[in-house]
N, CA, C and O atoms as a GROMACS GRO file, in nm:
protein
  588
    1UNK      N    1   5.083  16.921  35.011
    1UNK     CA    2   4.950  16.961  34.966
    1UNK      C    3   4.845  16.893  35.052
    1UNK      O    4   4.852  16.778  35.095
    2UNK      N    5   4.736  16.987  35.074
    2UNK     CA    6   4.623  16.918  35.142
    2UNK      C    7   4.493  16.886  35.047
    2UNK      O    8   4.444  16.943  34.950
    3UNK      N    9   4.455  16.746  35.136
    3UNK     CA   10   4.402  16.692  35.003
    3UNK      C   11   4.250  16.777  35.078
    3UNK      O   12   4.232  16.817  35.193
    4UNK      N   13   4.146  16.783  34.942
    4UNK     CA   14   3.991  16.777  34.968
    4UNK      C   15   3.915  16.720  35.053
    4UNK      O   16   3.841  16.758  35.143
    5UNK      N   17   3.958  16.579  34.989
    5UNK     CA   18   3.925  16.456  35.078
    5UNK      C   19   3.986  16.401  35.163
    5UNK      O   20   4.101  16.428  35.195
    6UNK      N   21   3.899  16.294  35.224
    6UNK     CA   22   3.963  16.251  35.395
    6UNK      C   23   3.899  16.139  35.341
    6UNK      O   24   3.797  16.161  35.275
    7UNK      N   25   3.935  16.028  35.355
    7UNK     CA   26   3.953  15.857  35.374
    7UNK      C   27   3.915  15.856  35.524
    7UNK      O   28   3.952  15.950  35.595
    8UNK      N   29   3.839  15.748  35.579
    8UNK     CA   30   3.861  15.748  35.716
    8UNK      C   31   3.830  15.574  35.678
    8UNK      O   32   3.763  15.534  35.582
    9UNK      N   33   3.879  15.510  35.754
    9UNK     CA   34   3.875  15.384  35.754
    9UNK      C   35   3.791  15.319  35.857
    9UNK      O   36   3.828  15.323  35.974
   10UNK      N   37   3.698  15.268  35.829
   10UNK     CA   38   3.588  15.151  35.914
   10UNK      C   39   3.546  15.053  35.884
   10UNK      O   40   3.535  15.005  35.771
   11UNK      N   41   3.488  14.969  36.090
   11UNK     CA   42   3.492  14.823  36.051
   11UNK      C   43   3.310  14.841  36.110
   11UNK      O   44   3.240  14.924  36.170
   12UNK      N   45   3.300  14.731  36.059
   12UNK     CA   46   3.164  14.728  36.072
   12UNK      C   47   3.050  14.694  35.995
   12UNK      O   48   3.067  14.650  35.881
   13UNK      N   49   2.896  14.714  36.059
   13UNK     CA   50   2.773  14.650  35.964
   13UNK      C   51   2.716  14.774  35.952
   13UNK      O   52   2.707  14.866  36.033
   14UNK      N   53   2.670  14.760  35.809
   14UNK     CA   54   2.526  14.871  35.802
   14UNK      C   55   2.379  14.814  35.860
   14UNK      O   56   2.322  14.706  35.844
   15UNK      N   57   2.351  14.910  35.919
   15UNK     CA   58   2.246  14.905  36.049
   15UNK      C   59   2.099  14.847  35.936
   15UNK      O   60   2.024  14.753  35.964
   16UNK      N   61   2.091  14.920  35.828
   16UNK     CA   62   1.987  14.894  35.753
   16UNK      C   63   1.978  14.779  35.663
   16UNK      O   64   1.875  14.714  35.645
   17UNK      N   65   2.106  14.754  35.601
   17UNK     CA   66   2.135  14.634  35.541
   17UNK      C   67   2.166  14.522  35.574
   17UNK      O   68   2.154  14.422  35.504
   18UNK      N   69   2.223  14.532  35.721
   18UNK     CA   70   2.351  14.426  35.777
   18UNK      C   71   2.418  14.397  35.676
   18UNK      O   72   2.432  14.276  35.688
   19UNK      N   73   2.473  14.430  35.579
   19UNK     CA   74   2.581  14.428  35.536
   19UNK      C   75   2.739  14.459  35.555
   19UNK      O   76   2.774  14.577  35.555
   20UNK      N   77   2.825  14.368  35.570
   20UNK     CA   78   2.931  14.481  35.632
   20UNK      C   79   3.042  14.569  35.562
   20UNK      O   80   3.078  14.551  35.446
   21UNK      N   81   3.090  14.658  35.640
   21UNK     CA   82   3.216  14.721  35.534
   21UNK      C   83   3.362  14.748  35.603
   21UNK      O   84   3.422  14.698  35.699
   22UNK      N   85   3.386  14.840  35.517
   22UNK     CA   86   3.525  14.811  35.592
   22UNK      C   87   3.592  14.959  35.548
   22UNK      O   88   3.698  14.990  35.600
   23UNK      N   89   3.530  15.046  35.456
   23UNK     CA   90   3.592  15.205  35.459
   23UNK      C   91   3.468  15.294  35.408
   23UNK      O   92   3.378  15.267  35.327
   24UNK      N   93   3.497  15.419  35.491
   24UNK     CA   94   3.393  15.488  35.437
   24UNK      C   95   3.468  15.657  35.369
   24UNK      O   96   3.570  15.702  35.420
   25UNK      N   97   3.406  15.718  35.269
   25UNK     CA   98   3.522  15.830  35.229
   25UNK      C   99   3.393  15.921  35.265
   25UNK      O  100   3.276  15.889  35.283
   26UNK      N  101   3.469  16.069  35.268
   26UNK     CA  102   3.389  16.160  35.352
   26UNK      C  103   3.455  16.340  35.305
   26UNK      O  104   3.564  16.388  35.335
   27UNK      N  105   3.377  16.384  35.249
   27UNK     CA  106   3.454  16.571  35.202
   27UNK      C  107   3.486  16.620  35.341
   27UNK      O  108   3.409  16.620  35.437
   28UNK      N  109   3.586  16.653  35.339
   28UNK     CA  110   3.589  16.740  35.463
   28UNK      C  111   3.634  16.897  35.420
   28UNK      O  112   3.665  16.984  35.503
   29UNK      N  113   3.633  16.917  35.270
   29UNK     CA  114   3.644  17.054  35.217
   29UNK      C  115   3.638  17.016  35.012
   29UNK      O  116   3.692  16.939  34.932
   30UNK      N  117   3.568  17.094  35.012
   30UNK     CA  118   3.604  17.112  34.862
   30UNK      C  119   3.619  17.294  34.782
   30UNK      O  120   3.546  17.356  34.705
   31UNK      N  121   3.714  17.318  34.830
   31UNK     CA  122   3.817  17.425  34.783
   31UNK      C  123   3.836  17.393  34.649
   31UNK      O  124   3.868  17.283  34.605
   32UNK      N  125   3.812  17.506  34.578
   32UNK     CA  126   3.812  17.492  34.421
   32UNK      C  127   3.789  17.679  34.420
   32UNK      O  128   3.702  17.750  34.469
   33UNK      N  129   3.947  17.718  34.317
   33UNK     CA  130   3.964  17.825  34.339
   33UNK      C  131   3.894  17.929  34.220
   33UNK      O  132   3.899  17.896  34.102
   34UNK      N  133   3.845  18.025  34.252
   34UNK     CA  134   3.782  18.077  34.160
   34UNK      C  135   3.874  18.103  33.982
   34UNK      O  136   3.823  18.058  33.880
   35UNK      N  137   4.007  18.179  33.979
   35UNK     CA  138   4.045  18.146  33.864
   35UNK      C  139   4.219  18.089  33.932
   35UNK      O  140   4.277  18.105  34.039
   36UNK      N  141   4.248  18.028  33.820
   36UNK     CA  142   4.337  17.968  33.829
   36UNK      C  143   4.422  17.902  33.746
   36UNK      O  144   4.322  17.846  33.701
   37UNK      N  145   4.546  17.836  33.657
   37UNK     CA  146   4.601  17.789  33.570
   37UNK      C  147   4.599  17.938  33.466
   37UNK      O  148   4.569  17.938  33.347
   38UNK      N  149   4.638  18.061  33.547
   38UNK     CA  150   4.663  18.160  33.391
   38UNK      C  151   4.789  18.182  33.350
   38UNK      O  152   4.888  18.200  33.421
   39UNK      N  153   4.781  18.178  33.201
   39UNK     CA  154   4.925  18.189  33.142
   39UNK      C  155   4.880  18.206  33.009
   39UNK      O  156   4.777  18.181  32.946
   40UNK      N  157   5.008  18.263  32.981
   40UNK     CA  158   5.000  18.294  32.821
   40UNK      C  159   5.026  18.157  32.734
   40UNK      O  160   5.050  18.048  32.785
   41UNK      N  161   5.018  18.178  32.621
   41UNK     CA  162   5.032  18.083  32.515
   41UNK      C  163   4.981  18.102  32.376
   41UNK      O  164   4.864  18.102  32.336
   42UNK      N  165   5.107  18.120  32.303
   42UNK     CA  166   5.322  18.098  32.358
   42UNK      C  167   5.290  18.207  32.418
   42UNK      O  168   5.195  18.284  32.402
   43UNK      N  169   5.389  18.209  32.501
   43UNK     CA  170   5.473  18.314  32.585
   43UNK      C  171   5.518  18.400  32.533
   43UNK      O  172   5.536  18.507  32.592
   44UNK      N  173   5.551  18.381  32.405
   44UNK     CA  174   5.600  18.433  32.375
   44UNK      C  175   5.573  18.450  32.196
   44UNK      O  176   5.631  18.359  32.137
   45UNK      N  177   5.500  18.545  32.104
   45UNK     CA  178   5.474  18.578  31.989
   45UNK      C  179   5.482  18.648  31.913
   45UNK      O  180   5.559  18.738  31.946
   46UNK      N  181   5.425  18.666  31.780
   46UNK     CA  182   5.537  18.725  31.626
   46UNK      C  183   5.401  18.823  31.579
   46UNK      O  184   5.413  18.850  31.460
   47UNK      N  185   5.331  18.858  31.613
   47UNK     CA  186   5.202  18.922  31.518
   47UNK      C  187   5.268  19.006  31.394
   47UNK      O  188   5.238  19.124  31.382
   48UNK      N  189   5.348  18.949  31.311
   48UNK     CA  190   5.405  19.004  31.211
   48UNK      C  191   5.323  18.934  31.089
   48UNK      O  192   5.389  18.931  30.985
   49UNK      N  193   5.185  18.872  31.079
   49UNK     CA  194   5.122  18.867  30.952
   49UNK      C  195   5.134  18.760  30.895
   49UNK      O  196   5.060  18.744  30.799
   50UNK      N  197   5.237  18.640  30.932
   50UNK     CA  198   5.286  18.548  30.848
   50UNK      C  199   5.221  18.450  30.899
   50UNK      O  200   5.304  18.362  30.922
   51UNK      N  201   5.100  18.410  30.935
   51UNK     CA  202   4.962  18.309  31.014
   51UNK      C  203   5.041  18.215  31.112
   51UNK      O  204   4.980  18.114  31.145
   52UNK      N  205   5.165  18.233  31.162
   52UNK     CA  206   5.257  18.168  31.229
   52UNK      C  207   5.300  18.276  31.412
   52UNK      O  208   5.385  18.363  31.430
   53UNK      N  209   5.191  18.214  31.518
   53UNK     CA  210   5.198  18.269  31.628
   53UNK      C  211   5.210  18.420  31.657
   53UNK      O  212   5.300  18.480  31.716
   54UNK      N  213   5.050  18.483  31.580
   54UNK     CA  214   5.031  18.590  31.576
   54UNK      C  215   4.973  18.650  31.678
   54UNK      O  216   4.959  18.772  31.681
   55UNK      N  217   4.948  18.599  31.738
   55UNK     CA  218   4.884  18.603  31.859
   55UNK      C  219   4.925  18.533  31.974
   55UNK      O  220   5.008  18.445  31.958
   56UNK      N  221   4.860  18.568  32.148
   56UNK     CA  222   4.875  18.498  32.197
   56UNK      C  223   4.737  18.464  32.270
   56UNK      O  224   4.650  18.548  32.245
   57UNK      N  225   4.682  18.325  32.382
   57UNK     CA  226   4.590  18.313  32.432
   57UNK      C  227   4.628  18.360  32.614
   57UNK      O  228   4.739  18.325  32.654
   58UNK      N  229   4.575  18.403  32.671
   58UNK     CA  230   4.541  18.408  32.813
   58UNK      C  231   4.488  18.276  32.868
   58UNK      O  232   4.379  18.283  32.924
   59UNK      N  233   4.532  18.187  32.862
   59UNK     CA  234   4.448  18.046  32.917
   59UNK      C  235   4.428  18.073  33.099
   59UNK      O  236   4.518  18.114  33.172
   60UNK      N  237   4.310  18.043  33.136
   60UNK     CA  238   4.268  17.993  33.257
   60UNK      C  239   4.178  17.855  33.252
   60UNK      O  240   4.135  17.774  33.170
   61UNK      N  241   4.175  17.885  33.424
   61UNK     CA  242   4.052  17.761  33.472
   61UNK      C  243   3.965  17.847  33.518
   61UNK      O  244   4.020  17.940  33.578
   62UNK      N  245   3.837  17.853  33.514
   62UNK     CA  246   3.752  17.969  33.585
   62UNK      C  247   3.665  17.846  33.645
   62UNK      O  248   3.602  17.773  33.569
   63UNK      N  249   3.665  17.829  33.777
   63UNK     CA  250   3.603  17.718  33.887
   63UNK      C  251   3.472  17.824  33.968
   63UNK      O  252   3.485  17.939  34.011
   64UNK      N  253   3.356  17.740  33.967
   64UNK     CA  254   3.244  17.779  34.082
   64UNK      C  255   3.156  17.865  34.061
   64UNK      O  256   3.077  17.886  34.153
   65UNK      N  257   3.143  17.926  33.960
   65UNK     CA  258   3.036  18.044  33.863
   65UNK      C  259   3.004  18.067  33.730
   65UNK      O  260   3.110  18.056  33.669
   66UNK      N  261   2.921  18.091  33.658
   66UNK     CA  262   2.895  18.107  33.556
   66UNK      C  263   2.794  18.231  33.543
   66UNK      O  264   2.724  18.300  33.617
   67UNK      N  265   2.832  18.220  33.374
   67UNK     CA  266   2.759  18.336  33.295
   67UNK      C  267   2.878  18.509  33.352
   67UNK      O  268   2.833  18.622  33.336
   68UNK      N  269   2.975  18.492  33.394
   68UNK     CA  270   3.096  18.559  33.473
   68UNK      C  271   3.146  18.677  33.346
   68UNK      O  272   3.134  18.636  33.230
   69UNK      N  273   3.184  18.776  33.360
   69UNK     CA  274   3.249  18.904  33.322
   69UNK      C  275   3.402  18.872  33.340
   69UNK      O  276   3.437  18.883  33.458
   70UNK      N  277   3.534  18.822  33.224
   70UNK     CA  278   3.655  18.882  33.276
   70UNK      C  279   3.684  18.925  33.187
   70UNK      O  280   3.629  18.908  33.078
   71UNK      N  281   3.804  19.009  33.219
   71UNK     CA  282   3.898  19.165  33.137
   71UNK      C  283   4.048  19.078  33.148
   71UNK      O  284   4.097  19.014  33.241
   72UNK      N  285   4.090  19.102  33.026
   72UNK     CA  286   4.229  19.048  33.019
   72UNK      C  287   4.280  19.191  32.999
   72UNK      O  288   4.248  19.258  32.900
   73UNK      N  289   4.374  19.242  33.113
   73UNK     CA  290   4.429  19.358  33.075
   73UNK      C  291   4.586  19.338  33.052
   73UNK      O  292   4.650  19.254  33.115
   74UNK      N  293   4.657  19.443  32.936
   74UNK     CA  294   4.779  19.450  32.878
   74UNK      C  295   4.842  19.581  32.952
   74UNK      O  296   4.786  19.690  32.944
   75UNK      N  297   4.941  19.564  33.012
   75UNK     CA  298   5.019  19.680  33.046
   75UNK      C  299   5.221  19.686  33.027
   75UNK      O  300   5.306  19.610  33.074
   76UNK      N  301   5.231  19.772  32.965
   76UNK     CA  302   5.376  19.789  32.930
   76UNK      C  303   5.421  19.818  33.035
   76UNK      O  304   5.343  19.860  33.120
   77UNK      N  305   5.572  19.807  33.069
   77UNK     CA  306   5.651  19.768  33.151
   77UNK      C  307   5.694  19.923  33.218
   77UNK      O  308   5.800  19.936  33.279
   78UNK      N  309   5.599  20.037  33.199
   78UNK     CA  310   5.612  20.156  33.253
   78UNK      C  311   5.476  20.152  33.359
   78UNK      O  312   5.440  20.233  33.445
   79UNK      N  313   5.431  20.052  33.326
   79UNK     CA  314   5.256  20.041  33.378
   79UNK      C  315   5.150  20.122  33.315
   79UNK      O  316   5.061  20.172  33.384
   80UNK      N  317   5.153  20.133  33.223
   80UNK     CA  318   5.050  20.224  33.159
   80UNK      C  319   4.969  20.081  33.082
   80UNK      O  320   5.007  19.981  33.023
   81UNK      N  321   4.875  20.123  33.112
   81UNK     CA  322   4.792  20.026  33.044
   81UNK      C  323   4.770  20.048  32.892
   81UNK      O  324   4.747  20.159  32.845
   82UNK      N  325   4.782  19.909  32.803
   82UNK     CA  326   4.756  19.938  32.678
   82UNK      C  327   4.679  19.880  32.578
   82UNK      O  328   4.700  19.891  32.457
   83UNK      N  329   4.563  19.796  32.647
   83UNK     CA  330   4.504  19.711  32.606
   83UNK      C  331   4.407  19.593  32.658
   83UNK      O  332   4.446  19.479  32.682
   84UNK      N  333   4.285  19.633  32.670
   84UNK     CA  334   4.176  19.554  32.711
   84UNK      C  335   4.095  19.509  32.692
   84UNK      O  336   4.018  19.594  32.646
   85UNK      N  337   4.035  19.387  32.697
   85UNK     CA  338   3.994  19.276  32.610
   85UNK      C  339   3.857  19.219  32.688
   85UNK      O  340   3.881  19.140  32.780
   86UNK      N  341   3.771  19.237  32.672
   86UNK     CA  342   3.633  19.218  32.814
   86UNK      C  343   3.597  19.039  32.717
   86UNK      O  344   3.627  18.991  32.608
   87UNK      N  345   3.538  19.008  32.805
   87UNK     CA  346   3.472  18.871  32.754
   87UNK      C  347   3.357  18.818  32.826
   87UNK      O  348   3.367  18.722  32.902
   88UNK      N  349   3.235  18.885  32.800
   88UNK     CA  350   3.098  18.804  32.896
   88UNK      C  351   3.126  18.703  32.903
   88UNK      O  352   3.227  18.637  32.880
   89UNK      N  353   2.957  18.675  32.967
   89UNK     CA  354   2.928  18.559  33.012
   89UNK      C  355   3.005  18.376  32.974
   89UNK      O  356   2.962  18.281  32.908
   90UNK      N  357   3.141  18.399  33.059
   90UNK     CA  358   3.197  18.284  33.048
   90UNK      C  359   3.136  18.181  33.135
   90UNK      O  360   3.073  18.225  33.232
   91UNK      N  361   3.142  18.020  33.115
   91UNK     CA  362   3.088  17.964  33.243
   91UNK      C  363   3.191  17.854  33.313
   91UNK      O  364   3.210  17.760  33.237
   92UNK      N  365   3.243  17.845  33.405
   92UNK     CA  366   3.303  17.742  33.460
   92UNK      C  367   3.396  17.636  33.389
   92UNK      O  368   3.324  17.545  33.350
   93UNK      N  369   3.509  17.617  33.363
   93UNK     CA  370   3.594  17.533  33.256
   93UNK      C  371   3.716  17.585  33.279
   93UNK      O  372   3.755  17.686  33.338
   94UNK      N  373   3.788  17.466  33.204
   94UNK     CA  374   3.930  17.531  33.148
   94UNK      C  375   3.906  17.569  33.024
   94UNK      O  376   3.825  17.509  32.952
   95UNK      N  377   3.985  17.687  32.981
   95UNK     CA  378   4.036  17.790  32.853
   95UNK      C  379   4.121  17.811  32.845
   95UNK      O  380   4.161  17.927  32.857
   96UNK      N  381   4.212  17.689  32.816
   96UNK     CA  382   4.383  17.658  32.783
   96UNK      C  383   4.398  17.611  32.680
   96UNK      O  384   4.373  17.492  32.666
   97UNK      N  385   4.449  17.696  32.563
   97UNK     CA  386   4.481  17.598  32.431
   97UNK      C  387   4.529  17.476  32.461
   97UNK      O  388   4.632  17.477  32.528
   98UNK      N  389   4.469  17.332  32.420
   98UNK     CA  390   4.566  17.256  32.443
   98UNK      C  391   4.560  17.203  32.263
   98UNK      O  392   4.472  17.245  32.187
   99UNK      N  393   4.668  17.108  32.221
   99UNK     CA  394   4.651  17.090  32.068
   99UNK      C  395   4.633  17.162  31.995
   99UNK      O  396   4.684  17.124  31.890
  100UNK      N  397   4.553  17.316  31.978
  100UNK     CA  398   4.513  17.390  31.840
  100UNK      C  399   4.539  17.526  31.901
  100UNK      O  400   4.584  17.559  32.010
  101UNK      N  401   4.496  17.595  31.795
  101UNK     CA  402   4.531  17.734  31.842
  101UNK      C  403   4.484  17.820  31.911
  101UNK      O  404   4.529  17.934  31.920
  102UNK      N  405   4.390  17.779  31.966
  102UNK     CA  406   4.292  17.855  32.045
  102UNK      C  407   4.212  17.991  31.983
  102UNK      O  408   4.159  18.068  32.063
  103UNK      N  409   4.206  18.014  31.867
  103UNK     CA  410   4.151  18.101  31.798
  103UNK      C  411   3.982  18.130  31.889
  103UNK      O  412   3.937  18.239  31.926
  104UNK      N  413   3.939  18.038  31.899
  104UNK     CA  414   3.832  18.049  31.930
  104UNK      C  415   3.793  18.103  32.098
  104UNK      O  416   3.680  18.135  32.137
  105UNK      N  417   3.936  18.102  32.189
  105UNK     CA  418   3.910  18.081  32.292
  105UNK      C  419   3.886  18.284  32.368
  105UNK      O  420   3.898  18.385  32.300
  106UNK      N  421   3.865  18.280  32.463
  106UNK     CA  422   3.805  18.460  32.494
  106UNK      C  423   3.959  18.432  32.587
  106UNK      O  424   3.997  18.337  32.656
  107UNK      N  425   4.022  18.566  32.548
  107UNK     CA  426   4.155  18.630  32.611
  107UNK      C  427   4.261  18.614  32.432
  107UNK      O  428   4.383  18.605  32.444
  108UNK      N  429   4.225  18.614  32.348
  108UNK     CA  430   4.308  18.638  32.240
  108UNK      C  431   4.335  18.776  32.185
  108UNK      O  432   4.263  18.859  32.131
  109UNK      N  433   4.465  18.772  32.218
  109UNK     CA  434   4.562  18.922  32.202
  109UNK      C  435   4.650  18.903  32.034
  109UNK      O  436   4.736  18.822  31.999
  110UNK      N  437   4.598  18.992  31.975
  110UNK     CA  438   4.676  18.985  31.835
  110UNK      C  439   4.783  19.092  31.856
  110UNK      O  440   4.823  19.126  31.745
  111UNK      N  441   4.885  19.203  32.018
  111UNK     CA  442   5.024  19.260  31.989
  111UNK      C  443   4.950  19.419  31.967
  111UNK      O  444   5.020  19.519  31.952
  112UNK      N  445   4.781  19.425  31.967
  112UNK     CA  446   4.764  19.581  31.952
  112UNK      C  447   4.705  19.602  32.045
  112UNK      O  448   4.627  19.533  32.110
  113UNK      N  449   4.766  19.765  32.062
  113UNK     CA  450   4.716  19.823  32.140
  113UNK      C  451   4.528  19.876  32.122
  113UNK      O  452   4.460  19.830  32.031
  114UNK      N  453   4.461  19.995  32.244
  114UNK     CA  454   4.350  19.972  32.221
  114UNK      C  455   4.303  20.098  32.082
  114UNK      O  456   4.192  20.090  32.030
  115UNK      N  457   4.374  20.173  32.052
  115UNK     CA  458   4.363  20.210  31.915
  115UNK      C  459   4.396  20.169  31.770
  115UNK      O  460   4.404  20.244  31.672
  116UNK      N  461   4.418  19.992  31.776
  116UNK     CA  462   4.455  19.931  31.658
  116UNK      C  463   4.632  19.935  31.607
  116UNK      O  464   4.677  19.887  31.503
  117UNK      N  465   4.707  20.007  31.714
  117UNK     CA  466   4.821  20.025  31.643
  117UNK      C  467   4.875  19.926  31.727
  117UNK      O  468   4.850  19.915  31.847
  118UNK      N  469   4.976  19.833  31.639
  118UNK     CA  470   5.067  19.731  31.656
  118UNK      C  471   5.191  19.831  31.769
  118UNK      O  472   5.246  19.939  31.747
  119UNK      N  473   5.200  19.746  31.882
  119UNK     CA  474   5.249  19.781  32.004
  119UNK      C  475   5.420  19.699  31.950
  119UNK      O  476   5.435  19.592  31.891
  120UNK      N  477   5.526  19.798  31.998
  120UNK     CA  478   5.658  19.739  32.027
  120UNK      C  479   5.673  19.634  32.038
  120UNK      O  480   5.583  19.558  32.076
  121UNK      N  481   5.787  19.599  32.010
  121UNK     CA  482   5.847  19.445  32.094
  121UNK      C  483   5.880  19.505  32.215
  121UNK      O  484   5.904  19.621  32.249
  122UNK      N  485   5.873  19.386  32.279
  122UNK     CA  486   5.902  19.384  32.457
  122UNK      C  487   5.877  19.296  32.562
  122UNK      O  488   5.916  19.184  32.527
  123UNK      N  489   5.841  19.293  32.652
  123UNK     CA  490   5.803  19.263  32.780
  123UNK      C  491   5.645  19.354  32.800
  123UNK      O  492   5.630  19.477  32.800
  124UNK      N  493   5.553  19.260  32.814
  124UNK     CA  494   5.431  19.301  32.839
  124UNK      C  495   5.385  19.233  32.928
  124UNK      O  496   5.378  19.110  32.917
  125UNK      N  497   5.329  19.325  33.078
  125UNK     CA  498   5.270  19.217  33.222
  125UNK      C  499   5.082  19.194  33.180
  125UNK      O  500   5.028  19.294  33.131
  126UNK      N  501   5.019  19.103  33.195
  126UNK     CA  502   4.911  19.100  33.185
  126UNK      C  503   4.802  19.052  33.315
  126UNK      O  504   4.844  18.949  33.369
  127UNK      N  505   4.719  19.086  33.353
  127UNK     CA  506   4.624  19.063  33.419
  127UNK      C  507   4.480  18.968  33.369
  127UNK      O  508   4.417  19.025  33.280
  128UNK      N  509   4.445  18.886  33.397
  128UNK     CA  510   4.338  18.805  33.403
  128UNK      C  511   4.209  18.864  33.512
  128UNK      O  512   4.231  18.854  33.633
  129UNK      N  513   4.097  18.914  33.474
  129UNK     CA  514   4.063  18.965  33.601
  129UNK      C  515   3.866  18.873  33.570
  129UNK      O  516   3.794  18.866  33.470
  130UNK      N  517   3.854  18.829  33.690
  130UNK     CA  518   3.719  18.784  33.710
  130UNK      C  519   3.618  18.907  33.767
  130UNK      O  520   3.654  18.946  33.878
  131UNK      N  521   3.540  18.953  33.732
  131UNK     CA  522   3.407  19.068  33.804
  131UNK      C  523   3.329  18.990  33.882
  131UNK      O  524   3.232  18.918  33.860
  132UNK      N  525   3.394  19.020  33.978
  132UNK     CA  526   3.285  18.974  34.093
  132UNK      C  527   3.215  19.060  34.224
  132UNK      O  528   3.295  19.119  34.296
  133UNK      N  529   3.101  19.068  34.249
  133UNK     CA  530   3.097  19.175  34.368
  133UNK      C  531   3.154  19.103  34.502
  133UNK      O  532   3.161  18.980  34.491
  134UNK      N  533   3.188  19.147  34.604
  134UNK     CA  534   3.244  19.274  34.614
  134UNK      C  535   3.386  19.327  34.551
  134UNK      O  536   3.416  19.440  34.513
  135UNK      N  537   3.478  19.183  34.556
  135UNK     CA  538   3.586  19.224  34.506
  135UNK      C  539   3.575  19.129  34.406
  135UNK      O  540   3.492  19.040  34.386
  136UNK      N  541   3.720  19.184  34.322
  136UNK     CA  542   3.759  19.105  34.175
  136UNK      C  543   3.838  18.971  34.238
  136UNK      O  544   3.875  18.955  34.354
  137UNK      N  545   3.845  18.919  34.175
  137UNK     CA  546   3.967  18.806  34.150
  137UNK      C  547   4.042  18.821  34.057
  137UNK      O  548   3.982  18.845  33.953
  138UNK      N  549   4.212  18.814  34.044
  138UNK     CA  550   4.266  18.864  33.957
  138UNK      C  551   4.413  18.749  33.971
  138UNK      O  552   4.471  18.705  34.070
  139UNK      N  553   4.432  18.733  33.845
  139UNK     CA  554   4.612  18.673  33.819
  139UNK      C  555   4.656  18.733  33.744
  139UNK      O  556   4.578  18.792  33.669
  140UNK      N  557   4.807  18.751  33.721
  140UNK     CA  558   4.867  18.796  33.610
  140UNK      C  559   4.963  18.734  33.561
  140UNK      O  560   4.965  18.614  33.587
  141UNK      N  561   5.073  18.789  33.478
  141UNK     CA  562   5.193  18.748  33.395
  141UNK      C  563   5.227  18.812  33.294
  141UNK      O  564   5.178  18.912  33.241
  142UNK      N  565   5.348  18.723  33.258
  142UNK     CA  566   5.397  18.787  33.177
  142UNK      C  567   5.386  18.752  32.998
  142UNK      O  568   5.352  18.641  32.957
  143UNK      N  569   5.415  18.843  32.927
  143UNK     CA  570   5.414  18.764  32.772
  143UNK      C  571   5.533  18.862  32.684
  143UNK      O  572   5.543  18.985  32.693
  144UNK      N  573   5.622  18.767  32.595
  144UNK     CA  574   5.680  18.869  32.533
  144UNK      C  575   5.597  18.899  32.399
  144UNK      O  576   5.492  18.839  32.375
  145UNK      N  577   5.658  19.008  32.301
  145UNK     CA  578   5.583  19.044  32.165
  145UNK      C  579   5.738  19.044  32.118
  145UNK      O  580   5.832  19.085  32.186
  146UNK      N  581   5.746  18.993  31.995
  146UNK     CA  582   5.879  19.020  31.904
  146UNK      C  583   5.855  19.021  31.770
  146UNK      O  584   5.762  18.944  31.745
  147UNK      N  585   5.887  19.061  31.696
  147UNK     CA  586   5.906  19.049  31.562
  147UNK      C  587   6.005  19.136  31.458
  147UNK      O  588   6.007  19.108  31.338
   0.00000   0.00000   0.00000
C-alpha cells in the first residue's frame, strides 16, 4: 500500500527562529475515494415479521462531497431490476451499522420489491450508486433474503 504521506527526514535550523529540528512531514497526495467500504449488513436476512433481521443496511463511506444524491439499487440474479431506494442530500461520513441496527441509516432494504410485494428468497446483487456529473460512482454486492 501507498501511503498519503511522505516523512522526509531533516537536519537543521529554522531560519526565523534559529531553532533547530530534525524531521519535517509533508502530503505528497491525499487520495480519499469518493465511495467506499460498501456492504451489506447482515448479509444475509429474514424480513419474515419477527423484529429479528428484517432488513438489511447498505453501509458505505461517502469521502469528499456533500449534500450528494445515492440510489441503492436491487437486482435479481436474472438482472432485472427490482428495487430502488434514492437517498438525498447525504454529506461525507461513514454509514456502517456498527453496534445497533442501523434503522436510521439511508440504504435500508426491508426484502420488497418496488410494488410492496415481498421478493423470493435468493441471491440478490446490489449497487450503491453516488450522482455525480459527469459520471456516477458506483459499488456493488451481494445480499442473501431467506425466510
Amino acid at each position: 500500500a501507498v501511503s498519503s504521506l511522505r516523512v522526509e527526514e531533516r537536519q537543521g535550523e529554522d531560519p526565523e527562529s534559529g531553532l533547530a529540528y530534525s524531521a519535517r512531514t509533508a502530503a505528497s497526495s491525499f487520495a480519499i475515494r469518493i465511495l467506499d467500504d460498501v456492504q451489506a449488513s447482515p448479509k444475509v436476512f429474514t424480513p419474515n415479521g419477527d423484529q429479528i433481521n428484517d432488513y438489511t443496511v447498505f453501509g458505505f463511506t461517502l469521502g469528499r462531497i456533500s449534500d450528494a444524491t445515492l440510489r441503492f439499487e436491487i437486482y435479481d440474479l436474472g438482472g432485472s431490476l427490482v428495487r430502488t431506494l434514492i437517498a438525498p442530500g447525504i454529506d461525507a461520513g461513514s454509514y456502517t451499522p456498527t453496534g445497533g441496527s442501523g434503522a436510521s441509516l439511508p440504504g435500508r432494504w426491508d426484502g420488497l420489491d418496488d410494488s410492496g410485494e415481498l421478493l423470493p428468497p435468493g441471491l440478490y446483487l446490489f449497487r450503491v450508486v453516488v450522482d455525480l456529473e459527469p459520471d456516477n460512482e458506483a459499488e456493488s454486492g451481494v445480499v442473501g433474503l431467506v425466510y
